[in-house]
C-alpha positions as CSV (number, residue, x, y, z in Angstrom):
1,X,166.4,-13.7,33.1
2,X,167.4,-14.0,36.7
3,X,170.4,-16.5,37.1
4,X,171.3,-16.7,41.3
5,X,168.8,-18.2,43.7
6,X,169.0,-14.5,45.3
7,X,167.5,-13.0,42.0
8,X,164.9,-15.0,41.3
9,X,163.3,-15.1,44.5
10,X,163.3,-11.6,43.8
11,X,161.6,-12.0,41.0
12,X,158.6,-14.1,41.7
13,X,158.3,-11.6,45.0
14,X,158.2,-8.6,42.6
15,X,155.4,-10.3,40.6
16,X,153.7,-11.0,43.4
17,X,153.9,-7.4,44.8
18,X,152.5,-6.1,41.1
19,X,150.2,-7.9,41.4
20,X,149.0,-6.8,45.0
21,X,149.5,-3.4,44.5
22,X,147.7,-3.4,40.9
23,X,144.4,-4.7,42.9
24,X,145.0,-1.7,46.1
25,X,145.3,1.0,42.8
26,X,142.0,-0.5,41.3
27,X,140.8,-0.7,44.2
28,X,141.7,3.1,45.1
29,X,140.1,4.4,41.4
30,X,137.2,2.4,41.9
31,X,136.2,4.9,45.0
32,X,137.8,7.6,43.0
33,X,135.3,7.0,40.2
34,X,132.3,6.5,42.7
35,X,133.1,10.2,43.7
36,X,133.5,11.6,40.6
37,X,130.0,10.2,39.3
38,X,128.1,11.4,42.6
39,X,129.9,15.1,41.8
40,X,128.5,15.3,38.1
41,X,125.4,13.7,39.1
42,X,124.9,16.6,41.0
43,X,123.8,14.7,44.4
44,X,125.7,16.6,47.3
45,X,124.7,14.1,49.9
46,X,125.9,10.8,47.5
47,X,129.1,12.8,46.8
48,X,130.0,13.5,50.3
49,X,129.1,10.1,51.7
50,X,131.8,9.0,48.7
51,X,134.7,10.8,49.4
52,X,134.0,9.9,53.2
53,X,134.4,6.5,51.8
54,X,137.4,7.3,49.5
55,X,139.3,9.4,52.1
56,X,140.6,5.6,54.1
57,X,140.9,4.3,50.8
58,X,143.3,6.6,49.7
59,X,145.1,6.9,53.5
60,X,145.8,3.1,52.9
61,X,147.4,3.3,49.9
62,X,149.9,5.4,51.3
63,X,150.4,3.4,54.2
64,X,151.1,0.4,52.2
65,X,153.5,2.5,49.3
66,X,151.4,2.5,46.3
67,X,150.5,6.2,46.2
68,X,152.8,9.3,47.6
69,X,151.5,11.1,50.8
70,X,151.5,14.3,48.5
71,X,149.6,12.9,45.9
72,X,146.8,11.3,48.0
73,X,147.0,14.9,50.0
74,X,146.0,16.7,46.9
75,X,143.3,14.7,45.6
76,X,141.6,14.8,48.7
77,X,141.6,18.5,48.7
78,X,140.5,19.1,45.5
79,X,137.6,16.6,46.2
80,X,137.0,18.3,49.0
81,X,136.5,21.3,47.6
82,X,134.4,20.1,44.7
83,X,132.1,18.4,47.2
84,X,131.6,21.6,49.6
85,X,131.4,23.6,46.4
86,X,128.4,21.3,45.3
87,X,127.0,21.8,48.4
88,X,126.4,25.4,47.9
């Protein structure tokens, strides 16, 4: 347990920022999801309107540090791809 003032105001920030940036990562699969169902639905249109929704989503969490630049980089592509694939 945290002993000096210092460390456990540390501590209740660092619960409150788990707590913040559990809710953005939900938040962030939730539009993840909503893509992946539109691509196995097989609905091109619903699929591209999603990851049109998903792409800010994603930018966002970068911004505020929950997800890697590289990692949000490379989902988008793949989705990307999956989506224009579908379109075909």
């Amino acid at each position: 347990m945290a002993n000096t003032p210092q460390s456990k105001k540390r501590a209740r920030q660092n619960e409150r920022r788990n707590d913040i940036n559990r809710a953005r990562r939900s938040r962030i699969r939730t539009f993840l999801r909503k893509v992946e169902e539109a691509i196995a639905s097989g609905d091109a249109t619903a699929a591209k309107t999603a990851l049109l929704a998903a792409e800010p989503e994603l930018a966002r969490g970068v911004t505020k540090g929950v997800l890697h630049k590289n990692t949000v980089s490379r989902k988008v592509s793949r989705l990307s791809a999956r989506v224009k694939a579908l379109a075909n």
